[in-house]
N, CA, C and O atoms as a Tinker XYZ file with bonds, in Angstrom:
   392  protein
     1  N      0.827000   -1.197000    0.000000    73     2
     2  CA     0.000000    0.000000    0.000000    64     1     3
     3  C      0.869000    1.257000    0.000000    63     2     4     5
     4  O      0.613000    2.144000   -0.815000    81     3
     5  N      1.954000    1.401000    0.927000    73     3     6
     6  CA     2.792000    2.412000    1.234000    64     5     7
     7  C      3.237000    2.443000   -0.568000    63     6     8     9
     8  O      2.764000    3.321000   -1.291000    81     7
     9  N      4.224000    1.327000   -1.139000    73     7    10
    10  CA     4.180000    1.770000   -2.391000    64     9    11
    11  C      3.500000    2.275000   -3.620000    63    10    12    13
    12  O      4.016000    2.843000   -4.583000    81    11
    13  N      1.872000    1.872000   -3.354000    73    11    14
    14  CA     1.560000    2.129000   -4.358000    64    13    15
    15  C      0.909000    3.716000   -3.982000    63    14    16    17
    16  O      0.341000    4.237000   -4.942000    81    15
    17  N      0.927000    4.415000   -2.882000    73    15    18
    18  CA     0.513000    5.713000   -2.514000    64    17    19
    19  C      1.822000    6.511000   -2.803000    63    18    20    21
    20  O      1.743000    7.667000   -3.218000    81    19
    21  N      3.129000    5.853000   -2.571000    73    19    22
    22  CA     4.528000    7.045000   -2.758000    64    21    23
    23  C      4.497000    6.658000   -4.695000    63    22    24    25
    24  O      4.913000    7.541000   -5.446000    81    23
    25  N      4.035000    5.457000   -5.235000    73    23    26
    26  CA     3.929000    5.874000   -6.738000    64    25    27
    27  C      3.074000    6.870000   -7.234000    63    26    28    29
    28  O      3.618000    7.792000   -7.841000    81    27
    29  N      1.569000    6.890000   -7.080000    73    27    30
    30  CA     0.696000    7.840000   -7.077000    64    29    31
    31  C      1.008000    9.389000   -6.816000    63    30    32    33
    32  O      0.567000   10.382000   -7.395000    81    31
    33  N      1.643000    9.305000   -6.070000    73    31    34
    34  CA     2.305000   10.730000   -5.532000    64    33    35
    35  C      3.354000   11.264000   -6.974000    63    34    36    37
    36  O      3.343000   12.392000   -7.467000    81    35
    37  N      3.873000   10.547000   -7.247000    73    35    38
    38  CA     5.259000   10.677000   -8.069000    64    37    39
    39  C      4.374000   10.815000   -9.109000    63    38    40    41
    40  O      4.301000   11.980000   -9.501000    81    39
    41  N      3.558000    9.900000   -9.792000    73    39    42
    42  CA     2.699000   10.365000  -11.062000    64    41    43
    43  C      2.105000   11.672000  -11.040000    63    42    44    45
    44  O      2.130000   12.499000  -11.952000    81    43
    45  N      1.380000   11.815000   -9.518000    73    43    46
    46  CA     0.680000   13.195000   -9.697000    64    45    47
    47  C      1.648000   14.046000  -10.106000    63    46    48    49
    48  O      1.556000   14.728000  -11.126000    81    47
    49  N      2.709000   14.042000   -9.256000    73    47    50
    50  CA     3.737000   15.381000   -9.400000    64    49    51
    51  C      4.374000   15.401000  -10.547000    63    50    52    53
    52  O      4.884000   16.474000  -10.870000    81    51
    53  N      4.524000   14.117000  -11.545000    73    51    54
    54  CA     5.179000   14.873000  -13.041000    64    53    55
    55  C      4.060000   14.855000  -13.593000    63    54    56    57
    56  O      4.502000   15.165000  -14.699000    81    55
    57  N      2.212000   14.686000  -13.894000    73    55    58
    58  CA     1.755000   15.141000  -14.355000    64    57    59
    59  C      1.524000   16.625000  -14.084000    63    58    60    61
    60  O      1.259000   17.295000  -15.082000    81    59
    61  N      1.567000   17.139000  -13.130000    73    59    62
    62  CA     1.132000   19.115000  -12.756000    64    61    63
    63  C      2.551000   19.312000  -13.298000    63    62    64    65
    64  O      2.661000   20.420000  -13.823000    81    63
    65  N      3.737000   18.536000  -13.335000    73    63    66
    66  CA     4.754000   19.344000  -14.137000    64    65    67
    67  C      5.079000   19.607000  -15.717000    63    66    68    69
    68  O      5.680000   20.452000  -16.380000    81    67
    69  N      4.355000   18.425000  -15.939000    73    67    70
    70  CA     3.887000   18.388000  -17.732000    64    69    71
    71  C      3.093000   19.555000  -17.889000    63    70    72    73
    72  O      3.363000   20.379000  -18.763000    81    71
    73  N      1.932000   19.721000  -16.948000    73    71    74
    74  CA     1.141000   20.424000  -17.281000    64    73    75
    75  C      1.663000   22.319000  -17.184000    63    74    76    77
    76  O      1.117000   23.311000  -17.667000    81    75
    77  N      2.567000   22.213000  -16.581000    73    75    78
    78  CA     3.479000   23.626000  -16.444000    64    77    79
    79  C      3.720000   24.158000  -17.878000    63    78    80    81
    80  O      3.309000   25.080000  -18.582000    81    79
    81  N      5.027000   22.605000  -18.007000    73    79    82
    82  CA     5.376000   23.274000  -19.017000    64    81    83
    83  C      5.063000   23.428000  -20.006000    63    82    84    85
    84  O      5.699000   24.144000  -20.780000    81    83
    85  N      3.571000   22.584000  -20.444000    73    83    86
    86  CA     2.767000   23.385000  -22.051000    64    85    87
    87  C      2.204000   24.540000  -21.799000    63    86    88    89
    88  O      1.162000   24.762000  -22.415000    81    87
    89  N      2.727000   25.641000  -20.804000    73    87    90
    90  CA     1.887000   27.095000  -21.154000    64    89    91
    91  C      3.073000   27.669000  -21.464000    63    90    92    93
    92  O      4.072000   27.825000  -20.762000    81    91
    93  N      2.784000   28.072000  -22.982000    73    91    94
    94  CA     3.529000   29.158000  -23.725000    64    93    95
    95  C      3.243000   30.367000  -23.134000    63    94    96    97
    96  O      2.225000   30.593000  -22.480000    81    95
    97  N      4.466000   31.440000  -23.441000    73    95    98
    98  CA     3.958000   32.533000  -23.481000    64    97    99
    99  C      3.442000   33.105000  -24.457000    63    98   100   101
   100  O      3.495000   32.566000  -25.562000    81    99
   101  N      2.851000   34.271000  -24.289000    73    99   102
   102  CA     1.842000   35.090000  -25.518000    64   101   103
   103  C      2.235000   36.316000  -25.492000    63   102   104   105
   104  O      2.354000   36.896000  -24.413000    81   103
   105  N      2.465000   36.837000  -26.498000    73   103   106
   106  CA     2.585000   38.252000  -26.838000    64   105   107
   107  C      1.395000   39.061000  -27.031000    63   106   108   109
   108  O      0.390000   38.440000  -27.375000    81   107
   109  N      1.303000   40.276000  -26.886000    73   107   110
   110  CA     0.084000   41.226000  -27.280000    64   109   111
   111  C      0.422000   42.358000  -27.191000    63   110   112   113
   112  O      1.052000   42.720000  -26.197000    81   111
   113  N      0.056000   43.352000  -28.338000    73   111   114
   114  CA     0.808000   44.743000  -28.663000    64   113   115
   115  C     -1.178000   45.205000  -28.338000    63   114   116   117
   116  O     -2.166000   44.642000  -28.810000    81   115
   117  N     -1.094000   46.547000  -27.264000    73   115   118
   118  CA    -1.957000   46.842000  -26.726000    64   117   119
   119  C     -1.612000   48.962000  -27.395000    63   118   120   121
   120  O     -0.711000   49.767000  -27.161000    81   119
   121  N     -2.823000   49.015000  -28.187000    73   119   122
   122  CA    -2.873000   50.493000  -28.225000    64   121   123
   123  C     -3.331000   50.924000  -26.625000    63   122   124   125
   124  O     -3.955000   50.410000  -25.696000    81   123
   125  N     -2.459000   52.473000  -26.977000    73   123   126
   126  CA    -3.156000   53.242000  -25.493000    64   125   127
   127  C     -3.019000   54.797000  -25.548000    63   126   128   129
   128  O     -2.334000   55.539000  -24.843000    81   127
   129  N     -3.790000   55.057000  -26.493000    73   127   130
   130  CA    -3.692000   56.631000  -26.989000    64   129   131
   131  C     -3.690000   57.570000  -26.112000    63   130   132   133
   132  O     -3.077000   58.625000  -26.276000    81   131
   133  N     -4.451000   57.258000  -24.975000    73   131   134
   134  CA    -4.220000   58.363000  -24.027000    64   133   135
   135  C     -3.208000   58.687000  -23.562000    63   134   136   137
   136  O     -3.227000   59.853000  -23.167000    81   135
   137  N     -2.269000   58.157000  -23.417000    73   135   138
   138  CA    -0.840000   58.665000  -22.692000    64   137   139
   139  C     -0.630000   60.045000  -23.753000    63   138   140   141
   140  O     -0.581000   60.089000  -24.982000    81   139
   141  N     -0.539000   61.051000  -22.791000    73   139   142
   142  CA    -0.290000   62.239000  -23.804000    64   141   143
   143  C      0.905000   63.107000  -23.121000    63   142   144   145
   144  O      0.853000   64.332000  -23.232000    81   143
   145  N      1.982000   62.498000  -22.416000    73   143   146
   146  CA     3.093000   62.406000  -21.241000    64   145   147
   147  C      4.164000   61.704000  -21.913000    63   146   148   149
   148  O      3.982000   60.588000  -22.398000    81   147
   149  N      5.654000   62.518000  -21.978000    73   147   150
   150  CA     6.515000   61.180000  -21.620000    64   149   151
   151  C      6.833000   60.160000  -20.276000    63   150   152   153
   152  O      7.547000   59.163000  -20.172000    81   151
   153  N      6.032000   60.830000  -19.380000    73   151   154
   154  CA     5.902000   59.999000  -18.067000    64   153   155
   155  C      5.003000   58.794000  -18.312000    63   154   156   157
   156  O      5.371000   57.649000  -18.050000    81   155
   157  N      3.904000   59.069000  -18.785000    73   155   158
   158  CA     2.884000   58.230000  -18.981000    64   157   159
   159  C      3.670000   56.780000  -18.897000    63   158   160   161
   160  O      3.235000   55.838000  -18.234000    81   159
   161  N      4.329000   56.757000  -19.311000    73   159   162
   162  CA     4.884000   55.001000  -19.896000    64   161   163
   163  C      5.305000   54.212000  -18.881000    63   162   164   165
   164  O      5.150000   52.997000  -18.755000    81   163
   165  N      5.987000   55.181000  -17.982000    73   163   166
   166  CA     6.232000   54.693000  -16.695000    64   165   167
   167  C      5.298000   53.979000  -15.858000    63   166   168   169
   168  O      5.562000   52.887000  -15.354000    81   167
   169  N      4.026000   54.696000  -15.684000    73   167   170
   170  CA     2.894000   54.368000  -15.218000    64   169   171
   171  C      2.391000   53.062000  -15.775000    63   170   172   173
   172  O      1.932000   52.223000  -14.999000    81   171
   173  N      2.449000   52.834000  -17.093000    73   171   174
   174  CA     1.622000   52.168000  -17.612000    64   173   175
   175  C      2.724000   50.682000  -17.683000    63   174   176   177
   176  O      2.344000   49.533000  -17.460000    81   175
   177  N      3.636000   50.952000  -17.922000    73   175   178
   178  CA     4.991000   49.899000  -17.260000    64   177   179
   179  C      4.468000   49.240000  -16.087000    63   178   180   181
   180  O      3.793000   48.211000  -16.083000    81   179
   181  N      4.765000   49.787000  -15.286000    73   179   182
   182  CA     4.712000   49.773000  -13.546000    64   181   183
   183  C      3.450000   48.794000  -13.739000    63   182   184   185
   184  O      3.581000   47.603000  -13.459000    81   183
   185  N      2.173000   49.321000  -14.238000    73   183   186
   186  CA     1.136000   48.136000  -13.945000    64   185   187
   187  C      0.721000   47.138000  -14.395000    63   186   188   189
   188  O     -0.111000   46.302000  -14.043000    81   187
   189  N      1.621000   47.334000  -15.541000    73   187   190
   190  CA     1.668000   46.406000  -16.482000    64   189   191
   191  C      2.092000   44.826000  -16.039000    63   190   192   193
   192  O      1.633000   43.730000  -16.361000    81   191
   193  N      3.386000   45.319000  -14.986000    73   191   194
   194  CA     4.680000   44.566000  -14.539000    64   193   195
   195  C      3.840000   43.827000  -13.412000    63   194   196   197
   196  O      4.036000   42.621000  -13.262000    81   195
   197  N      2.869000   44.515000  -12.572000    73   195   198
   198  CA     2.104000   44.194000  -11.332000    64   197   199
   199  C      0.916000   43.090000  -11.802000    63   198   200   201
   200  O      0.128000   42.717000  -10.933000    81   199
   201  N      0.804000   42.635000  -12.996000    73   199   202
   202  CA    -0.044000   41.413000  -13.162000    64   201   203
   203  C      0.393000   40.781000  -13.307000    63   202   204   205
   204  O      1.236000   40.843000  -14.202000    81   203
   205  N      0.181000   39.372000  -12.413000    73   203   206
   206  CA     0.601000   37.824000  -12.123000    64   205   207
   207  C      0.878000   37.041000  -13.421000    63   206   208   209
   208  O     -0.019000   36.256000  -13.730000    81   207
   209  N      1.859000   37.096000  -14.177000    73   207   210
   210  CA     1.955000   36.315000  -15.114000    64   209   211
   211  C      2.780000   36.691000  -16.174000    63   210   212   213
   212  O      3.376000   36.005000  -17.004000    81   211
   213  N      2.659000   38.861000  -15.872000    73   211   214
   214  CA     3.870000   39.284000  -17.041000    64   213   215
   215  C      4.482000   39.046000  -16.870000    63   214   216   217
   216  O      4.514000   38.920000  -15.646000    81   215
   217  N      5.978000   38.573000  -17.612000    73   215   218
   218  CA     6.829000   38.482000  -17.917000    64   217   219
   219  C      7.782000   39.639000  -18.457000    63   218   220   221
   220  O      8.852000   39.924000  -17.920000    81   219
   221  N      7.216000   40.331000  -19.693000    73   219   222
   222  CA     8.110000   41.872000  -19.796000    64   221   223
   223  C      7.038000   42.638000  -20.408000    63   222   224   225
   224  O      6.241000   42.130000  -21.198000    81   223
   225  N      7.013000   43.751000  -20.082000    73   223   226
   226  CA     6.107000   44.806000  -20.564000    64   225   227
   227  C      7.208000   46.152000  -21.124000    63   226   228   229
   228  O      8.082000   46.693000  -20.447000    81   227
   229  N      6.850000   46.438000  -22.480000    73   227   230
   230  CA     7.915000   47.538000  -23.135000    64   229   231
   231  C      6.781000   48.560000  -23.905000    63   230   232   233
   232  O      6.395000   48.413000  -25.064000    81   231
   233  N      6.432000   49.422000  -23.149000    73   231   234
   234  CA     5.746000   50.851000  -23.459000    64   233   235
   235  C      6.664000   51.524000  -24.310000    63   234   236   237
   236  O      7.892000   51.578000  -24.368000    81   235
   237  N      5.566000   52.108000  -25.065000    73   235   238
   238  CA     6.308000   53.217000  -26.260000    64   237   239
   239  C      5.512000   54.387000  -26.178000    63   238   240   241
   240  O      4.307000   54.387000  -26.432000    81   239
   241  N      6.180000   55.416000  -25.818000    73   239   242
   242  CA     4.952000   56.961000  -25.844000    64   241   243
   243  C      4.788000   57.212000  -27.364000    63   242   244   245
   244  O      3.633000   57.285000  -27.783000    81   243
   245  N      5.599000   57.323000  -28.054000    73   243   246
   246  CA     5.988000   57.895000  -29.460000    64   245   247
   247  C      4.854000   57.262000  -30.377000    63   246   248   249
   248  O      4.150000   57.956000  -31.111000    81   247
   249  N      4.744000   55.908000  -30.271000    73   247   250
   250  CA     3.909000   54.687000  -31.076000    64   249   251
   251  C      2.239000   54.641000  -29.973000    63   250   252   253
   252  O      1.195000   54.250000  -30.496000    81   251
   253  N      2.267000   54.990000  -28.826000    73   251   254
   254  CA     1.450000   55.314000  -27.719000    64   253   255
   255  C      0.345000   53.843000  -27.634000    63   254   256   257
   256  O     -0.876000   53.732000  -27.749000    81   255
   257  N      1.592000   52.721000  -27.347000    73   255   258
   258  CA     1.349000   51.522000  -27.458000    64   257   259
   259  C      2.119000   50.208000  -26.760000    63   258   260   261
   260  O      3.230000   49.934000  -27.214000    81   259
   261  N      1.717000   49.592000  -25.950000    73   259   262
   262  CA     2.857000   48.423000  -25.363000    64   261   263
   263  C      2.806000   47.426000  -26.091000    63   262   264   265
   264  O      1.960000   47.295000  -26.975000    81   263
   265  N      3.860000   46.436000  -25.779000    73   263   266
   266  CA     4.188000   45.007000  -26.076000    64   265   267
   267  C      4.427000   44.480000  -24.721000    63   266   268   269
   268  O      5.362000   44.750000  -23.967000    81   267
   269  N      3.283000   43.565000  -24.507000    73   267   270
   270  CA     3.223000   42.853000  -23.378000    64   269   271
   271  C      4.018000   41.181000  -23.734000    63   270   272   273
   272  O      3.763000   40.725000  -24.848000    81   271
   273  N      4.657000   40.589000  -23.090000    73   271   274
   274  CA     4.840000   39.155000  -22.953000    64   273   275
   275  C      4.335000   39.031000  -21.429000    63   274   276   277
   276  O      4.584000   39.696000  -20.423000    81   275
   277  N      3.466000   37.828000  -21.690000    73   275   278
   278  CA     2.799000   36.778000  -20.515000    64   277   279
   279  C      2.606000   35.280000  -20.798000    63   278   280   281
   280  O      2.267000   34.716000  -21.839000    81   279
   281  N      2.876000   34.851000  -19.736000    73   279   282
   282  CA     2.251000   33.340000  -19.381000    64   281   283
   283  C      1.098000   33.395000  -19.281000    63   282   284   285
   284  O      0.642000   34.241000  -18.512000    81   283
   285  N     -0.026000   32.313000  -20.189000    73   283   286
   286  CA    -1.469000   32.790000  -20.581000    64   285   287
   287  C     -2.208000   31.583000  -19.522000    63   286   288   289
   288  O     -3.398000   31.270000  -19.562000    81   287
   289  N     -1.165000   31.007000  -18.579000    73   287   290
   290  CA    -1.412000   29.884000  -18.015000    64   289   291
   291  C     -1.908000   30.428000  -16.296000    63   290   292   293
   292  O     -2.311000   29.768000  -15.338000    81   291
   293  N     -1.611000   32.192000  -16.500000    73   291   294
   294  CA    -1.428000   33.093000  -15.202000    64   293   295
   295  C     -2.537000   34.180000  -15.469000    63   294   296   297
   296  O     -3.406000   34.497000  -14.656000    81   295
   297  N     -2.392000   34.651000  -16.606000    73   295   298
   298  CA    -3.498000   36.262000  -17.102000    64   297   299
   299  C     -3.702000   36.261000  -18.366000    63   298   300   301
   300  O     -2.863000   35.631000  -19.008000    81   299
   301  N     -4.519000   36.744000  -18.940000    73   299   302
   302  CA    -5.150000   37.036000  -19.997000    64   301   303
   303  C     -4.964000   38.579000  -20.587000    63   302   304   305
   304  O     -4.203000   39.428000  -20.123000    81   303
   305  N     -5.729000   38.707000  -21.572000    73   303   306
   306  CA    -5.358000   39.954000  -22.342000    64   305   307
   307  C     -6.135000   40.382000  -21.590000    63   306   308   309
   308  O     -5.547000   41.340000  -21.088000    81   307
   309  N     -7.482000   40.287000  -20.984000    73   307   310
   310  CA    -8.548000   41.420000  -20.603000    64   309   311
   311  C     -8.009000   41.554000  -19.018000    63   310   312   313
   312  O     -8.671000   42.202000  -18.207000    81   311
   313  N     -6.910000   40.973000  -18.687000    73   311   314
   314  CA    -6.758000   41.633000  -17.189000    64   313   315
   315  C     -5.399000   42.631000  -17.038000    63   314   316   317
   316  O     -4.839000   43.176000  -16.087000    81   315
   317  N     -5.185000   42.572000  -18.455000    73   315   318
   318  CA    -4.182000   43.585000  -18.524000    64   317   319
   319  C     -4.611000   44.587000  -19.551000    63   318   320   321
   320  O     -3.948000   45.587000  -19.827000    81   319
   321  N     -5.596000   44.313000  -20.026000    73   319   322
   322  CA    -6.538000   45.952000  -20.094000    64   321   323
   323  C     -7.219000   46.543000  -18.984000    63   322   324   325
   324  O     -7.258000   47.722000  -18.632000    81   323
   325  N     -7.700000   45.613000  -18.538000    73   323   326
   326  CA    -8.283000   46.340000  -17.057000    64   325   327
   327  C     -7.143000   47.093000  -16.303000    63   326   328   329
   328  O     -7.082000   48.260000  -15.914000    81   327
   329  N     -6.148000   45.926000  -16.209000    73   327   330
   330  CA    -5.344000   46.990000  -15.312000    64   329   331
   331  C     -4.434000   48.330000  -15.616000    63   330   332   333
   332  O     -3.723000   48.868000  -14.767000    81   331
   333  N     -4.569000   48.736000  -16.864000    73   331   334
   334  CA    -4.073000   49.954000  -17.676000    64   333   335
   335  C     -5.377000   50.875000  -17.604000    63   334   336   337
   336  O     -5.374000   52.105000  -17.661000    81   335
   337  N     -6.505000   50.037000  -17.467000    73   335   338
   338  CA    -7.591000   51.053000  -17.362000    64   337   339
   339  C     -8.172000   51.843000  -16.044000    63   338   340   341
   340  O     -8.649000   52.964000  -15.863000    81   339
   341  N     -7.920000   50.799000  -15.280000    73   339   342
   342  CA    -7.843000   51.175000  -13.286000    64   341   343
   343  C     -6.553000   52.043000  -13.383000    63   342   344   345
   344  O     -6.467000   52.694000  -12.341000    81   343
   345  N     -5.477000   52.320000  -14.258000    73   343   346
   346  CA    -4.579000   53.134000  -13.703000    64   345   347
   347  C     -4.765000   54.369000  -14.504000    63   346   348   349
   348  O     -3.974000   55.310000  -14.436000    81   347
   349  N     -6.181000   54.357000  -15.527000    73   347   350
   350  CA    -6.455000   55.803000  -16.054000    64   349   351
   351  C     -6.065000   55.482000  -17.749000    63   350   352   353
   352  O     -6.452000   56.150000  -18.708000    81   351
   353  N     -5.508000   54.708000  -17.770000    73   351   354
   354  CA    -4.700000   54.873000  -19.517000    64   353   355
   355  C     -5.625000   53.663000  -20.095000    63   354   356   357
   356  O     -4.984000   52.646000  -19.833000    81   355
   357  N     -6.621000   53.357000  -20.644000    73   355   358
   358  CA    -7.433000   52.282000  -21.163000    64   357   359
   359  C     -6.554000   52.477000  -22.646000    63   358   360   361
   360  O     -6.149000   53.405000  -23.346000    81   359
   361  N     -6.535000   50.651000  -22.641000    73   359   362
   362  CA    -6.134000   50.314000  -24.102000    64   361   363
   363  C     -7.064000   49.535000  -24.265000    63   362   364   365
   364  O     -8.104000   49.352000  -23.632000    81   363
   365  N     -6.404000   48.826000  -25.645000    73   363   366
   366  CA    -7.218000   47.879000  -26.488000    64   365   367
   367  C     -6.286000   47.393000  -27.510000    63   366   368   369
   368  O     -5.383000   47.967000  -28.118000    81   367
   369  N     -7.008000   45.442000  -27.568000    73   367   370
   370  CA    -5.751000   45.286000  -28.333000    64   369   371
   371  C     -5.359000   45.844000  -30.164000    63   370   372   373
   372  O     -6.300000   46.134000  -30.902000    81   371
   373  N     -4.022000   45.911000  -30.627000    73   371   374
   374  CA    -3.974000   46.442000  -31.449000    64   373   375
   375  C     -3.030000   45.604000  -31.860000    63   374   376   377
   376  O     -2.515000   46.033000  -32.892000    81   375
   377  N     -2.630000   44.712000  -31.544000    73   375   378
   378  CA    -1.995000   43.086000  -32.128000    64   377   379
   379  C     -2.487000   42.001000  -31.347000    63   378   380   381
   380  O     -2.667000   41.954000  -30.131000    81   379
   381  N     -2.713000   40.979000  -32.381000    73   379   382
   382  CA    -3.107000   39.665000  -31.496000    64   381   383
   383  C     -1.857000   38.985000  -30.551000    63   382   384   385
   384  O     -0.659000   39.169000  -30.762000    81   383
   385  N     -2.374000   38.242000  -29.574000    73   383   386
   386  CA    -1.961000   37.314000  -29.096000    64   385   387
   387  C     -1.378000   36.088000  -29.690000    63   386   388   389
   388  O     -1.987000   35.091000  -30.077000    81   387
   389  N      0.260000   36.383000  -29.702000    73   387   390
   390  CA     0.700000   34.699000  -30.300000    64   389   391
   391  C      1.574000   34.273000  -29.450000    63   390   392
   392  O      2.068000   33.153000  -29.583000    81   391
């Protein structure tokens, strides 16, 4: 019994680790016209960075648009519009997710 509960154990744990590692990350280029600041980007960085799952967030004032990378296995595109929109700067996407 003891063995077949410390096998069970060992299966569970490399299946949740299989299951890790098929979440790709995803890219998404997010318009955000309102930034009308070269500060703005900072801001929109900063909260970008504060959702569970980004990975790198690279704001552009000039193009007035980010490139988000995330783990889609953690957040989604609509919680990183929300959270550009709770900080005042609402986007929308303006490249898909690959």
């Amino acid at each position: 019994m003891k063995n077949l509960i410390s096998t069970s154990g060992i299966a569970i744990i490399l299946a949740c680790s299989s299951l890790v590692a098929t979440a790709a990350p995803k890219t998404v280029t997010l318009a955000i016209p309102s930034m009308d600041c070269p500060v703005c980007p900072l801001t929109v960085k900063k909260v970008l960075s504060q959702v569970p799952g980004v990975i790198q967030a690279n704001v552009n004032f000039d193009q007035r648009q980010a490139i988000v990378r995330f783990d889609d296995a953690r957040t989604n595109v609509g919680a990183l519009t929300e959270s550009t929109k709770n900080a005042g700067y609402p986007s929308t996407v303006a490249g898909d997710a690959n």
